[in-house]
C-alpha positions, 0 to 999 in steps of 0.5 A: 399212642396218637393221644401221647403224642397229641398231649406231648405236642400241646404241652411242648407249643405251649411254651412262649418263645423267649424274646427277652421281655418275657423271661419269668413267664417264660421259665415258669412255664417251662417248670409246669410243662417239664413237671407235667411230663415227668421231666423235671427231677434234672431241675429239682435234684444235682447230678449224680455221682457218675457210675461205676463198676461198683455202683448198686443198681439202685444208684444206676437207676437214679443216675439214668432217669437223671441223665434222661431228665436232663437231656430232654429238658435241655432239648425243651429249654432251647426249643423255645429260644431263638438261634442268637440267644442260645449263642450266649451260653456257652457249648460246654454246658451239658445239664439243664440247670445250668444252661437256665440259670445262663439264660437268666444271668443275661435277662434278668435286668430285662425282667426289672425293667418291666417291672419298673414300667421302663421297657424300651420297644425295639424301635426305639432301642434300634433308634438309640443305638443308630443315632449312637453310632459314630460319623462313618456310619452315616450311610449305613443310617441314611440306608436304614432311615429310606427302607421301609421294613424295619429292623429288631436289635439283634439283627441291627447288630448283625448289620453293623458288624457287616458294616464296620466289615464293609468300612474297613475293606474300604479304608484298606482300599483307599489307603492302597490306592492313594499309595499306587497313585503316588508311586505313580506320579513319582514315576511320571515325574521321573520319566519326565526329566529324564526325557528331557536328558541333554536336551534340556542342558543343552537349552540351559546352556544356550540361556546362559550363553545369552548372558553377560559373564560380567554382570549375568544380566541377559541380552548382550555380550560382556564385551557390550556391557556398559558396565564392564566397559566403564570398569575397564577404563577404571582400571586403565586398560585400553577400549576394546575394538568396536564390533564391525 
């Protein structure tokens, strides 16, 4: 019992973790463990029919060692990919070969890549994508470039998505805070001149009583003005009296 254990956890570690550059070593190695353990007839043989009351027992069979053949693969398949890869494939996905053949849709083009020697390293393609980011990102890089641990891609997006969280709070904020700051001032403003009241008409009032009704030029009375004076003796009427 100890030895089956032993030899299950030695065929089960020896699967290589899936990181996107290693899909073909990856998938050839889950064929040869699930072959070795008897567990490969889901990947060699289409679902069967599902049983019914008038299945044989040799179709029941069939139909059970498929159905435990291929949830025990699934389990060994998503054993040896990351959380965030898993995530791509859909949850519906119930057989095995399927699920695979999702898998590689997404790292096939990785696979040619390296074969044509044009493997781009997480670094730099953490580069590429920060130097790609717009303008509003600015401090998210200046916070990236002065931190010493650097990041791989998956969690560079993970961060960005947080930062473009961050940044529309922010512009949410501004744009509040703009509005209140103006509705504020129209509001001093308003109080202002409404302190001022009749006061202030009054004051209007006595600066243009210290104008001349005639010519509205400030600093003495119409019956001062020269002005008004030599229009009188235009028209002909008499000198006014002279103030005492």
């Amino acid at each position: 019992m100890d030895s089956a254990v032993a030899s299950v956890s030695a065929n089960l570690n020896s699967v290589p973790v899936l990181n996107g550059n290693n899909f073909k070593d990856w998938k050839e190695n889950i064929f040869i463990v699930l072959g070795c353990m008897d567990l490969d007839l889901a990947l060699r043989m289409d679902r069967p029919a599902s049983l019914t009351d008038t299945s044989t027992s040799e179709q029941r069979r069939i139909y059970e060692k498929w159905d435990c053949s291929n949830r025990m693969s699934l389990m060994i398949i998503k054993r040896g990919i990351p959380e965030a890869f898993r995530g791509a494939v859909s949850e519906e996905v119930t057989d095995a070969t399927t699920f695979l053949a999702e898998i590689e849709k997404r790292f096939a083009k990785s696979d040619k890549l390296k074969a044509l020697k044009l493997e781009l390293l997480d670094d730099l393609l953490v580069h590429l994508v920060l130097i790609s980011l717009p303008p509003q990102f600015s401090q998210f890089k200046v916070s990236y470039n002065c931190q010493r641990e650097k990041w791989t891609v998956n969690e560079l997006i993970s961060f960005c998505v947080q930062e473009e969280e961050r940044l529309k709070q922010e512009k949410t904020e501004s744009a509040h805070l703009a509005s209140t700051s103006k509705d504020k001032g129209k509001k001093r403003k308003n109080e202002a001149a409404k302190d001022k009241g009749p006061a202030h008409k009054k004051q209007t009032q006595a600066n243009n009583d210290d104008a001349c009704f005639f010519c509205n030029m400030k600093g003495h009375m119409k019956k001062e003005c020269a002005k008004y004076i030599a229009w009188r003796a235009k028209k002909g009427l008499p000198e006014l009296p002279k103030a005492k």
